[in-house]
C-alpha positions as CSV (number, residue, x, y, z in Angstrom):
1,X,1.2,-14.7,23.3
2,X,4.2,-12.6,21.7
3,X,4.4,-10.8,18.3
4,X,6.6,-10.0,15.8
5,X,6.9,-7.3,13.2
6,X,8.1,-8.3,9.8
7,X,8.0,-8.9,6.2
8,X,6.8,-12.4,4.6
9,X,5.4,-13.4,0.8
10,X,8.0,-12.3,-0.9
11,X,10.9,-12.9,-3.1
12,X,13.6,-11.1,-1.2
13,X,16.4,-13.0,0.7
14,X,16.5,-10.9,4.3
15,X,14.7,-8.0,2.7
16,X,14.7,-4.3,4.4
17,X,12.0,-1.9,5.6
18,X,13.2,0.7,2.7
19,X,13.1,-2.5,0.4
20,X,10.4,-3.7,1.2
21,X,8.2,0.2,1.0
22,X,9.6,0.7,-2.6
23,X,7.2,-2.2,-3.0
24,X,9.2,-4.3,-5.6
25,X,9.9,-7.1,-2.9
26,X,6.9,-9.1,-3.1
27,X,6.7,-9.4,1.1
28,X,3.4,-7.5,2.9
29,X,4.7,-5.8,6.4
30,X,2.9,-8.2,8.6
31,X,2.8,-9.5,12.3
32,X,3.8,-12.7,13.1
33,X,2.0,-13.7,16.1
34,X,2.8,-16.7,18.7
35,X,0.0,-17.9,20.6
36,X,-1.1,-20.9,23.1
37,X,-4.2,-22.3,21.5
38,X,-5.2,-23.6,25.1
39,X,-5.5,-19.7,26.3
40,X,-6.6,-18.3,22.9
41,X,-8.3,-20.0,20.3
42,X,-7.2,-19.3,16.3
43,X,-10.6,-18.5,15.8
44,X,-10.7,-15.4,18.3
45,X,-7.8,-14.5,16.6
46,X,-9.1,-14.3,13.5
47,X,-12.3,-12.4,15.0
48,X,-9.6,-10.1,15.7
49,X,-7.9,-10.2,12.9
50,X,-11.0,-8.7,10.7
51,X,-12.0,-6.1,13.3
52,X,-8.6,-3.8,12.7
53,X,-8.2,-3.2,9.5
54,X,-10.6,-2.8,6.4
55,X,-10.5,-6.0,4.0
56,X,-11.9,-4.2,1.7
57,X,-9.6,-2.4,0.4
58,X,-6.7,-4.0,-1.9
59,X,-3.1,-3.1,-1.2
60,X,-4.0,0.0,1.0
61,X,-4.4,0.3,4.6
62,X,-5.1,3.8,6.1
63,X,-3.2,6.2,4.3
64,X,-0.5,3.5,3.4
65,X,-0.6,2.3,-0.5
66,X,1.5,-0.9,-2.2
67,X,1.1,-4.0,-2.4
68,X,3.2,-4.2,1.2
69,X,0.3,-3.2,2.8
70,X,-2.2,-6.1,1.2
71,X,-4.7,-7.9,3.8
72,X,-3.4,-11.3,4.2
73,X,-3.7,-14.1,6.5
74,X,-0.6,-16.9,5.9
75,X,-1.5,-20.1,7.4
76,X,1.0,-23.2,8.9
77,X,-1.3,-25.7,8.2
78,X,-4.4,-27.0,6.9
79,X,-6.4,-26.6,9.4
80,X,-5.6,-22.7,10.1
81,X,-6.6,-22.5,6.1
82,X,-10.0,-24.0,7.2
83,X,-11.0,-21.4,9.3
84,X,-9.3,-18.8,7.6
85,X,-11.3,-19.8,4.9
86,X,-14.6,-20.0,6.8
87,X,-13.8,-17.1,8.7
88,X,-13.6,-14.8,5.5
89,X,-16.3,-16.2,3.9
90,X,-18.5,-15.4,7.2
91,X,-16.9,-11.7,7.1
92,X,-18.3,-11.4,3.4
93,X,-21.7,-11.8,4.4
94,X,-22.0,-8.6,6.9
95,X,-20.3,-6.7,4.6
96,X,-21.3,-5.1,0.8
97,X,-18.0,-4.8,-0.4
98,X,-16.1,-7.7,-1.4
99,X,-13.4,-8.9,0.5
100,X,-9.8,-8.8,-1.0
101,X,-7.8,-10.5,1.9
102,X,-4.9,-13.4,0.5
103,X,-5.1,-16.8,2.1
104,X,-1.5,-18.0,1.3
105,X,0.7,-20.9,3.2
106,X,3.1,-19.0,5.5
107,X,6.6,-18.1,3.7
108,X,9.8,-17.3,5.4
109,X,8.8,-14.9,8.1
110,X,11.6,-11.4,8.2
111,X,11.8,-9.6,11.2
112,X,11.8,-6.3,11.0
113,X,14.5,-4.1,12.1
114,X,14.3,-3.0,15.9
115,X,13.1,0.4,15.6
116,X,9.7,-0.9,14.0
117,X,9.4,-3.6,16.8
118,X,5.9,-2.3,19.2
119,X,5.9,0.2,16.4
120,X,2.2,1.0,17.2
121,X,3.5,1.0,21.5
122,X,5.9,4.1,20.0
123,X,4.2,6.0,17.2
124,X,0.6,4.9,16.7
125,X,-0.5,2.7,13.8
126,X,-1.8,-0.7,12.7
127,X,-1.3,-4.2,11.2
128,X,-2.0,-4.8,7.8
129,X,-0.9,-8.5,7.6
130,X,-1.4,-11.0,10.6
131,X,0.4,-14.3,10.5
132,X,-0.7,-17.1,12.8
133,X,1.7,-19.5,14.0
């Protein structure tokens, strides 16, 4: 498996990290995440996926605000939208809050600049956005 830190969903050709916090650019910071579906299945992703962060929330993770840091899951194909969908609406039933997370088609992916790759390995954080390729 290998990730990537980036920016997607938005309307911004090659956008920046400073672009993309003043929040204007349409793209969430998000994780772009390879994987071998023989090793890992998307559906233990997804598990994983709604265990660190709170989907309840719209456009804030943590003490991060702006629509940047929106829950989001961008599928690559039908069948990832399936059991996105499925997975979410499972989610919604142990929870009492409703759940705010976008299921969108995957847009041009952004990498981020090198000081935020492993960002979290350097500094501490989290994800706010996972997309599943």
């Amino acid at each position: 498996m290998r990730t990537t830190v980036g920016y997607t969903g938005g309307s911004t050709t090659e956008p920046t990290y400073e672009q993309v916090c003043f929040g204007n650019t349409g793209h969430a910071e998000a994780v772009e995440v390879w994987f071998d579906p023989t090793t890992v299945s998307y559906s233990d992703l997804l598990t994983r996926f709604w265990s660190i962060h709170d989907p309840t929330t719209r456009d804030r993770q943590g003490w991060d605000f702006g629509s940047q840091y929106r829950s989001a899951i961008f599928f690559h194909d039908a069948e990832q939208e399936r059991q996105a969908t499925r997975s979410r609406d499972e989610q919604q039933g142990a929870r009492s809050q409703p759940i705010v997370t976008e299921i969108a088609p995957a847009a041009v992916f952004y990498n981020a600049e090198d000081y935020h790759q492993r960002y979290f390995e350097k500094h501490g954080g989290a994800a706010c956005a996972v997309t599943l390729r």
